[in-house]
PAVEXPA-710854 format. One record per residue: chain; x, y, z of N, C-alpha, C, O, CB in turn. Coordinates in steps of 0.001 Angstrom, whole numbers, plus 500000, padded with zeros to 6 digits. Each point is the difference from the previous one (the first is absolute). Glycine has a CB too. Example, Ala and Ser with C-alpha at 12.3 -4.5 7.8 and 13.67 -1.06 7.14 Angstrom:
2
<"A",<513190,494310,507800>,<499110,501190,500000>,<500900,501200,500000>,<501036,499981,500665>,<497072,498846,500581>>;
<"A",<501542,502223,498034>,<500820,501190,500060>,<499230,501090,500730>,<500509,501108,500169>,<500675,498264,497686>>;
END
This chain:
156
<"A",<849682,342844,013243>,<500334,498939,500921>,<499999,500568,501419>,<500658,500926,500474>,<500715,497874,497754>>;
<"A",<497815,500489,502261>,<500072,500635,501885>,<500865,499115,501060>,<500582,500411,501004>,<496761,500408,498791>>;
<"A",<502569,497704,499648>,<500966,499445,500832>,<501197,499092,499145>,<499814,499253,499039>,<498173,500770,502874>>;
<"A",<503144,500270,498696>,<501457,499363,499153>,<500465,499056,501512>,<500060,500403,501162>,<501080,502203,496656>>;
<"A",<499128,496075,501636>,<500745,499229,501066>,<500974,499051,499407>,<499657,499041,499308>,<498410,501121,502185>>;
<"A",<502862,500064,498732>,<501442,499151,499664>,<500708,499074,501517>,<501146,499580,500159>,<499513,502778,497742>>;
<"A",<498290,497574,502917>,<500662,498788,501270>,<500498,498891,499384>,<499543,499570,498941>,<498810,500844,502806>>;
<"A",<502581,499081,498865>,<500637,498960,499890>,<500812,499445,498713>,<500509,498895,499814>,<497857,500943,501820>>;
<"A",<501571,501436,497453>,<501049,500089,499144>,<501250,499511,499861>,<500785,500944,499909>,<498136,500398,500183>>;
<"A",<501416,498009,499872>,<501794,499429,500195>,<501109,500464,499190>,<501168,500043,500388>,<497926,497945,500117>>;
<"A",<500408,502419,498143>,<500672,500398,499269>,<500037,501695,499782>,<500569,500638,499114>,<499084,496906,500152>>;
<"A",<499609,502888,501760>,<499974,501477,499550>,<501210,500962,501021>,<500011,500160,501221>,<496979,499498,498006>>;
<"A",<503896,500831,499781>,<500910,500708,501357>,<499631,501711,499971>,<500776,500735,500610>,<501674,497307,499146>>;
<"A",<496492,502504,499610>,<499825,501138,499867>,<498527,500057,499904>,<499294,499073,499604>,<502935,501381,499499>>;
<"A",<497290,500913,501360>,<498899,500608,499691>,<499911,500985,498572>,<500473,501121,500187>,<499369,498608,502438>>;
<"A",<499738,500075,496278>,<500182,500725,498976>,<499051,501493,500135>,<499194,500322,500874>,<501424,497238,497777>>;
<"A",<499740,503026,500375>,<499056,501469,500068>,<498354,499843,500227>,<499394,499184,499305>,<502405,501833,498888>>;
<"A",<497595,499673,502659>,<498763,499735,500008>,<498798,501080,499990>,<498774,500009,500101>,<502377,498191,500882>>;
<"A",<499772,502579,498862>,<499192,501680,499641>,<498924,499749,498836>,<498908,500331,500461>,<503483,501332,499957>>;
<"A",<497525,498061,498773>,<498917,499628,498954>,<498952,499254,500879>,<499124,499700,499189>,<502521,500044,498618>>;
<"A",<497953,499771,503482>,<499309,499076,500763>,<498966,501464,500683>,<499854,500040,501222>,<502364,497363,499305>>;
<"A",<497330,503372,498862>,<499894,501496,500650>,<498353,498840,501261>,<500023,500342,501182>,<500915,502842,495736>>;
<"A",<498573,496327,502926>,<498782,499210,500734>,<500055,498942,500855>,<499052,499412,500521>,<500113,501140,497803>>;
<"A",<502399,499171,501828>,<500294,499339,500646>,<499630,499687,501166>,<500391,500906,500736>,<500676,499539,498031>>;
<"A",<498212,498512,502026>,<500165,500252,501865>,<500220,499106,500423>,<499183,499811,500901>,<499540,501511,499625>>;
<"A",<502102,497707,499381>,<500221,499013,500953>,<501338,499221,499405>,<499985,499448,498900>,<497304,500372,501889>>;
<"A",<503636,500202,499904>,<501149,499971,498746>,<500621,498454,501301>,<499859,500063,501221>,<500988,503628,497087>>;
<"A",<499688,495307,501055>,<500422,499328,500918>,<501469,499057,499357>,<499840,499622,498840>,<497380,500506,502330>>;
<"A",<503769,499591,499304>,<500967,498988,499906>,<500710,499915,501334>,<500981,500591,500453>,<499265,499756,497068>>;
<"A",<498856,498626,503014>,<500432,498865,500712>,<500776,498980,499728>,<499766,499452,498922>,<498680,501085,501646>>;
<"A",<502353,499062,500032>,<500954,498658,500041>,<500671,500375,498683>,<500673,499034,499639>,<497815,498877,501680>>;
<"A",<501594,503011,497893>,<501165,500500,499342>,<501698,499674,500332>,<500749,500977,499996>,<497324,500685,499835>>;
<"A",<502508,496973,500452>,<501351,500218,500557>,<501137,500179,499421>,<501101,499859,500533>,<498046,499164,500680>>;
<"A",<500579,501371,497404>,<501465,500835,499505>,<499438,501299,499246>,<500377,500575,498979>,<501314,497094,500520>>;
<"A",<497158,502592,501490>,<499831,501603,499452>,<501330,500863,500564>,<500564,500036,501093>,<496489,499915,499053>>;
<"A",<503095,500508,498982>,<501536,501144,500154>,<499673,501662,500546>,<500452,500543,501009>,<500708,498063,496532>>;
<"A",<497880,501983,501396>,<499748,501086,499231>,<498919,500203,499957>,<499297,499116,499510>,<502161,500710,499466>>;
<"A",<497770,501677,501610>,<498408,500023,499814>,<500458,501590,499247>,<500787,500832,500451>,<497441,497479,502086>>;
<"A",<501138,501731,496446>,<499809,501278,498774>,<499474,500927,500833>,<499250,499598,500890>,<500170,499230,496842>>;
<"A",<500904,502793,502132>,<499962,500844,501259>,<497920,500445,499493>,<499250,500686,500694>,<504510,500646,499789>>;
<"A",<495870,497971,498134>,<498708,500410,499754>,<498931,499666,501065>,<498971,500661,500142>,<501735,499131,497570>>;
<"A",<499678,498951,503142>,<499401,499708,500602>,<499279,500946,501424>,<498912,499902,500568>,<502434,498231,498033>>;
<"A",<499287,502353,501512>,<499943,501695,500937>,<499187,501256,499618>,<499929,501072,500600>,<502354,498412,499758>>;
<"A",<497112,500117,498483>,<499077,501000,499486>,<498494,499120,499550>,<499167,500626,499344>,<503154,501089,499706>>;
<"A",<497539,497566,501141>,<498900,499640,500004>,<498944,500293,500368>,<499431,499155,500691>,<501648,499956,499155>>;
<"A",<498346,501915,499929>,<498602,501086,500964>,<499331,499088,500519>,<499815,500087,501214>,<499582,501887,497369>>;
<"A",<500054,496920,500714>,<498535,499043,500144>,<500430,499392,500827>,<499039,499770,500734>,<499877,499881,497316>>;
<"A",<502294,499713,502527>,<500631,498823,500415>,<498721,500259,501620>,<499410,500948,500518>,<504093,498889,498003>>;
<"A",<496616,498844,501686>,<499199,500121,501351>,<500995,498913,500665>,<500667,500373,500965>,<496443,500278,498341>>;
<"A",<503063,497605,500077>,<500737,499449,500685>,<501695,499508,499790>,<499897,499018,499265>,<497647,500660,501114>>;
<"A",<503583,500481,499840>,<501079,499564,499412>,<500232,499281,501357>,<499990,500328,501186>,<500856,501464,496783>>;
<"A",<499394,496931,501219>,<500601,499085,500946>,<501528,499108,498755>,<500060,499469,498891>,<496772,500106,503062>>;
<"A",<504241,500822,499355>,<501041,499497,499424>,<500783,498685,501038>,<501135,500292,500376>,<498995,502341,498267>>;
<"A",<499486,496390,501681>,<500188,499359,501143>,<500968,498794,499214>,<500054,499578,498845>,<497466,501186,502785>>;
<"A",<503128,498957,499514>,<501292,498802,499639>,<500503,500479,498935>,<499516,499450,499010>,<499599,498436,501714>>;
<"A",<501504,502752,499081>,<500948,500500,498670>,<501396,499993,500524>,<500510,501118,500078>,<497730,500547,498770>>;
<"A",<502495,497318,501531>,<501267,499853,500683>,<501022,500779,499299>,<500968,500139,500747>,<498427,497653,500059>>;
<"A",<500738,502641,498323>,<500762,500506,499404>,<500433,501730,499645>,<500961,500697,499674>,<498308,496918,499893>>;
<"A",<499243,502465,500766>,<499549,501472,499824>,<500670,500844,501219>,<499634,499948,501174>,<497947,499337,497645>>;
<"A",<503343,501403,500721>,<500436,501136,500775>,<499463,501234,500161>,<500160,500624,501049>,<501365,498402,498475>>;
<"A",<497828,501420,499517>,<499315,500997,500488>,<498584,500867,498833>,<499936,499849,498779>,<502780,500251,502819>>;
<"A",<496245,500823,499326>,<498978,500197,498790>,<499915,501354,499704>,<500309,500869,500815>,<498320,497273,499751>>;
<"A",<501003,502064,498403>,<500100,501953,499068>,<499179,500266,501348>,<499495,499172,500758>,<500149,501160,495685>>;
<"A",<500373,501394,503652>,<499610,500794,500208>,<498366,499962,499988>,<499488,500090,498883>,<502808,500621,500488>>;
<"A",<496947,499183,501605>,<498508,499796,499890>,<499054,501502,499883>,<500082,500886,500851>,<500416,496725,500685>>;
<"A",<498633,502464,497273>,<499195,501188,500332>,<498521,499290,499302>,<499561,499934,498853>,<502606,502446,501053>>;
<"A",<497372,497167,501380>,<498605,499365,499615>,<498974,500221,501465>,<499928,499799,501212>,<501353,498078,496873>>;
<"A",<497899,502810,500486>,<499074,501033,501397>,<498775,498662,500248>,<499511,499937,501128>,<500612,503575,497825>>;
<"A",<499699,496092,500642>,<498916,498629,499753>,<500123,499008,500646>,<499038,499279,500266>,<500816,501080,497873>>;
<"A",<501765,499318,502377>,<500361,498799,500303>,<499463,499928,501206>,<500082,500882,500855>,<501782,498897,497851>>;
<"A",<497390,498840,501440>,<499654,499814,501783>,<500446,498763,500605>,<499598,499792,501145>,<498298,501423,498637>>;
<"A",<503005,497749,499568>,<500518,499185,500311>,<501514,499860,499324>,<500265,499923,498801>,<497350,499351,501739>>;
<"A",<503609,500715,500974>,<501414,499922,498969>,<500293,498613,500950>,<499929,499937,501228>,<501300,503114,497853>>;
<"A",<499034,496131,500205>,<501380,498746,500510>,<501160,499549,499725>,<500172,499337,498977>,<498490,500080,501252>>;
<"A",<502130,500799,500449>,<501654,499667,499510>,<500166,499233,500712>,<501198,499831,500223>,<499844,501894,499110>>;
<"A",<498089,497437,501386>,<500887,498813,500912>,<500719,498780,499347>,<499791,499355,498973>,<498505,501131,502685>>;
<"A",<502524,499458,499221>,<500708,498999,499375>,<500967,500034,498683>,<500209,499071,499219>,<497924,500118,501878>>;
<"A",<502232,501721,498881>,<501386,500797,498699>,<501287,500101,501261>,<500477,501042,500450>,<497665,501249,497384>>;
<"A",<502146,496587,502470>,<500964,499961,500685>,<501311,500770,499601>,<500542,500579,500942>,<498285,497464,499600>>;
<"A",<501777,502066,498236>,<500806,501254,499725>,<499443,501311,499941>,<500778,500875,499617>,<500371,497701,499295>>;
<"A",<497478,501829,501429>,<499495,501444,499392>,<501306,500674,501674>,<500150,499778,501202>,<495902,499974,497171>>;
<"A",<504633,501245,500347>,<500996,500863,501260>,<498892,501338,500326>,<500374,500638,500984>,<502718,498792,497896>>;
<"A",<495750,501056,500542>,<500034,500938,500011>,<498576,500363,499604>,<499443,499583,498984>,<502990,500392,500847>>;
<"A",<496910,501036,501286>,<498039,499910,499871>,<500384,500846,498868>,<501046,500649,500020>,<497126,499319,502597>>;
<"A",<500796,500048,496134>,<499910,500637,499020>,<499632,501701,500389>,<499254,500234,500951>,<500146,497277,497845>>;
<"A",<501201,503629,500375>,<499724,500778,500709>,<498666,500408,499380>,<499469,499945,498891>,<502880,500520,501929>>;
<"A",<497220,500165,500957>,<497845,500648,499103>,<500386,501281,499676>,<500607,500917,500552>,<497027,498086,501192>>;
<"A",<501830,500786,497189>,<499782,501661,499614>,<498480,500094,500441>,<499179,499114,500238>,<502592,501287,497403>>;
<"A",<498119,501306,502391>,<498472,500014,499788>,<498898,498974,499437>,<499947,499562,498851>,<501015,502390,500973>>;
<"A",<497915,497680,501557>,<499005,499322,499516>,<499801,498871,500497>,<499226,499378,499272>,<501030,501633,499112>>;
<"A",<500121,498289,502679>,<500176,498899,500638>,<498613,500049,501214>,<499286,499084,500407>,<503748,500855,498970>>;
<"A",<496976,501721,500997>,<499646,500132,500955>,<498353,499737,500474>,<499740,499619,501141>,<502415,501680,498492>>;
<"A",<496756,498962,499317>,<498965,500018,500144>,<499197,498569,499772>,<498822,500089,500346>,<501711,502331,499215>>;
<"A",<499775,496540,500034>,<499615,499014,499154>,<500193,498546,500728>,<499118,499145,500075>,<501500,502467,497886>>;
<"A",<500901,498260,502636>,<500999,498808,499916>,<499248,499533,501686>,<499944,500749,500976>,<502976,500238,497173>>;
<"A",<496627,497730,501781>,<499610,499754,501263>,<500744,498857,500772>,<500017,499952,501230>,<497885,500947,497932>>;
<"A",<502637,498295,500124>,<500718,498581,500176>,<501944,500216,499247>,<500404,500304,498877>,<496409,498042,500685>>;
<"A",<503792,501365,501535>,<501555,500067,499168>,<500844,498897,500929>,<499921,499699,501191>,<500161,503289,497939>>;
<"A",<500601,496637,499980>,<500540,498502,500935>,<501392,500001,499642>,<500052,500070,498772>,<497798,498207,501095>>;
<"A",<503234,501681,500601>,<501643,500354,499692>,<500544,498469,500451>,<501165,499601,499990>,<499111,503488,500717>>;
<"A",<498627,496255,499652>,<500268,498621,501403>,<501405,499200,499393>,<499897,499484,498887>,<496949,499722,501842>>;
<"A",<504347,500702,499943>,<500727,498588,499356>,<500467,500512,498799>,<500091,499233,499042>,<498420,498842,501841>>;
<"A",<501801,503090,499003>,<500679,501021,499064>,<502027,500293,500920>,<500535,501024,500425>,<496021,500575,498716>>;
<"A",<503899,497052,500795>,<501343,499937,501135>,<500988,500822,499716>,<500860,500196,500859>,<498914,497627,499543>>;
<"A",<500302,502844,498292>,<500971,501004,500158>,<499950,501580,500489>,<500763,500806,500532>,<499725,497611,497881>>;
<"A",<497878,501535,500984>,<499833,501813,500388>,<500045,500605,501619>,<499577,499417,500999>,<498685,500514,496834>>;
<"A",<502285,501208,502108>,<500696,500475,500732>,<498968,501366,500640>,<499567,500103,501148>,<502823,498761,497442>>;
<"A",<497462,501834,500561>,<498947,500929,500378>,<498782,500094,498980>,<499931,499372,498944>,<501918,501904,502241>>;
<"A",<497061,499746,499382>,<499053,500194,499131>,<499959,501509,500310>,<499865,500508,501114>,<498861,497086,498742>>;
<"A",<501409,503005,499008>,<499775,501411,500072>,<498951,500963,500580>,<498867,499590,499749>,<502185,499695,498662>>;
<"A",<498961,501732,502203>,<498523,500627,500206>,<498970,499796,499017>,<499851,500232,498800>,<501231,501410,502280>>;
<"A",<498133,497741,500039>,<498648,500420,499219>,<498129,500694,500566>,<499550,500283,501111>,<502110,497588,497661>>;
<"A",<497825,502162,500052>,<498752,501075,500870>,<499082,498982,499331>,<499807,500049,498785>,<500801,503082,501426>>;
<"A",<498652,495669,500803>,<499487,498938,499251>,<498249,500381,500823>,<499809,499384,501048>,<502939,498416,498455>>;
<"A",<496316,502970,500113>,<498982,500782,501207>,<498954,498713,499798>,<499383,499632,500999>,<500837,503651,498759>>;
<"A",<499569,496041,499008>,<499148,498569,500050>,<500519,498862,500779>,<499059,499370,500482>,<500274,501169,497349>>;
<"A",<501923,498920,502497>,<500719,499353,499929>,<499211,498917,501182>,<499888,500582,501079>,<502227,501181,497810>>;
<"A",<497511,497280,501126>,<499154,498961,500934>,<501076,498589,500644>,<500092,499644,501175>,<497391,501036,497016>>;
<"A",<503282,498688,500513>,<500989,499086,500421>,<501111,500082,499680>,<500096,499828,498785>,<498604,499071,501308>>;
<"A",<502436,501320,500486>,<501260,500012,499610>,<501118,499224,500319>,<500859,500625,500622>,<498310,501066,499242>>;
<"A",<501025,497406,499954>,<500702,498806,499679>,<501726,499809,500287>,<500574,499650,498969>,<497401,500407,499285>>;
<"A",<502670,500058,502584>,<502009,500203,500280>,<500377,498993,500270>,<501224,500022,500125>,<499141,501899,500840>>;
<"A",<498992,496662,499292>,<500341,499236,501267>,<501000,499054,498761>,<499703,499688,498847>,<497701,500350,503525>>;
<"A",<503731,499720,498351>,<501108,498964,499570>,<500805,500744,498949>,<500655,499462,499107>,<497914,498326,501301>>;
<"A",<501292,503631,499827>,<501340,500729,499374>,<500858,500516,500710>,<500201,501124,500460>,<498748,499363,498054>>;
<"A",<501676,498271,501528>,<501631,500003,501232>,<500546,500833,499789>,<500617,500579,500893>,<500066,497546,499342>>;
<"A",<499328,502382,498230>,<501366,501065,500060>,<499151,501511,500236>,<500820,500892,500219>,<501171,497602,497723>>;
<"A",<496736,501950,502065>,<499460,501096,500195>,<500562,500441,501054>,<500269,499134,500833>,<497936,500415,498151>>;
<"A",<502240,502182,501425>,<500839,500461,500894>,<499101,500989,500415>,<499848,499797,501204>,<502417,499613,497939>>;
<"A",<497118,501460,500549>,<499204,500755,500148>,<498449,500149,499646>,<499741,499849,498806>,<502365,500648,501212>>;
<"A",<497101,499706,500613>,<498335,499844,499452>,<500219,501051,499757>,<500907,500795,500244>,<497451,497803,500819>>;
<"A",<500290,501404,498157>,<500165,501340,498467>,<499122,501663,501052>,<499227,499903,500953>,<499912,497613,495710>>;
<"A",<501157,503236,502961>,<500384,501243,500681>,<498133,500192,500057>,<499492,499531,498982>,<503638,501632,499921>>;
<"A",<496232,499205,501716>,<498433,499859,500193>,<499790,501642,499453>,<500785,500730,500605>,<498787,497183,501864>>;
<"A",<499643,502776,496629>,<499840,501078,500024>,<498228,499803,500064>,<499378,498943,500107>,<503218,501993,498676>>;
<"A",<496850,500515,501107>,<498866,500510,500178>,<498871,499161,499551>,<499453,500002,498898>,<501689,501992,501004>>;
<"A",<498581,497226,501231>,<498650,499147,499358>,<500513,498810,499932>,<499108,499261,499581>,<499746,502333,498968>>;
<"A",<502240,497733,501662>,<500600,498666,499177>,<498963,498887,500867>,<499408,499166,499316>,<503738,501598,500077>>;
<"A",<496664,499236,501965>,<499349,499099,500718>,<498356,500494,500143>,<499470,499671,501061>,<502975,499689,500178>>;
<"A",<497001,501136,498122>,<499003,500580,500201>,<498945,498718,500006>,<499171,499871,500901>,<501736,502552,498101>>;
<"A",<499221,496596,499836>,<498767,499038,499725>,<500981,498848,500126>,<499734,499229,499077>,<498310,502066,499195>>;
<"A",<502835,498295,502352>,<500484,498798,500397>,<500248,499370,500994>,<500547,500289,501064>,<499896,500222,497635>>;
<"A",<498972,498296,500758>,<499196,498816,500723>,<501045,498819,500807>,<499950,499511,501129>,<498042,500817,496763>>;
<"A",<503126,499449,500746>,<500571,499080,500413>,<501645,500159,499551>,<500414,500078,498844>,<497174,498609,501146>>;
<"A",<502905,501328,500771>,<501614,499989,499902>,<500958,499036,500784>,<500220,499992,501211>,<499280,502279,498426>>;
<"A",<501021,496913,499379>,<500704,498864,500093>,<501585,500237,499527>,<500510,500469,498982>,<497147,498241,500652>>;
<"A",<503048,500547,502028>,<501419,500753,499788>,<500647,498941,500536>,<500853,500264,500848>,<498852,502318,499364>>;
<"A",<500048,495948,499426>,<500974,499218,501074>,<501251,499282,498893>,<500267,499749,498825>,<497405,499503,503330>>;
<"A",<502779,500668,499177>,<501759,499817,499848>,<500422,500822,498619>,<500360,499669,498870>,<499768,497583,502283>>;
<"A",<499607,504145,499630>,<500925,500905,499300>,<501178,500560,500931>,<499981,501043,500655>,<498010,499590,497831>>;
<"A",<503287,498194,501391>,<500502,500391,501484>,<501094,501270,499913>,<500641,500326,500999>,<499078,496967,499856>>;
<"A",<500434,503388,497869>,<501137,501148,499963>,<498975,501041,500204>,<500424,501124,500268>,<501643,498037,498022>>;
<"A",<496454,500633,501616>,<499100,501451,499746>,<500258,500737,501752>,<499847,499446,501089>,<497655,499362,496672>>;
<"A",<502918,502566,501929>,<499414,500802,501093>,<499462,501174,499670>,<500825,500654,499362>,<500574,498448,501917>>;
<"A",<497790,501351,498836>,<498848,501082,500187>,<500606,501152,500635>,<500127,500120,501218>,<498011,498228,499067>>;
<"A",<502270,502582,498757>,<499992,501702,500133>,<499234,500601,499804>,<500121,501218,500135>,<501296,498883,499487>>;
END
């Protein structure tokens, strides 16, 4: 199976194990609104290219990401997400599009080394306090960065 989509699920409050999905690339639940719980398998997905987790009101927060493949992430609109998933190794070479947009609780986003990175997406995360720490290469291939009414963000 290469593509799995559970959008607009109503009844689903969890992401179940998905490690057996080893071909996976395009993983999606949208409009999920009593997703609770995403299974930490989801973070190992080698193949993954797109995860989009958008409007998941409920969703507080996502496993640990190590997906060298991935070139599209979306969390917009997880108005409880407290917290950017942390990257492990592998984010860096691949990921070209990431969107956090209207994500109202999160607060920070951890360093990251994003050297593809083209669009990156902040705008209407009121509670964001800090933009994420820029290391070696992070702005190298980006195009477009969108940051409005992020009114707690200040830039260290």
């Amino acid at each position: 199976m290469r593509v799995l989509n559970f959008d607009h699920h109503g009844l689903l409050t969890q992401i179940p194990d998905v490690s057996g999905l080893v071909n996976l690339e395009e993983f999606s639940f949208q409009g999920c609104v009593n997703l609770i719980t995403v299974h930490d398998s989801i973070g190992l997905l080698g193949r993954l290219k797109t995860l989009r987790v958008m409007c998941c009101i409920k969703l507080r927060s996502i496993p640990p990401l190590n997906l060298a493949s991935l070139e599209e992430l979306d969390l917009s609109e997880c108005s409880c997400l407290e917290s950017f998933p942390p990257v492990v190794d592998g984010l860096a070479d691949k990921l070209k599009t990431m969107s956090v947009r209207r994500c109202l609780n999160l607060r920070s986003i951890p360093p990251l080394k994003l050297t593809s990175l083209e669009k990156f997406d902040l705008s209407q995360c009121f509670s964001l306090e800090n933009f994420p720490l820029v290391l070696d290469g992070f702005l190298g291939n980006l195009k477009t960065l969108l940051v409005e009414s992020c009114h707690k963000l200040t830039i260290s």
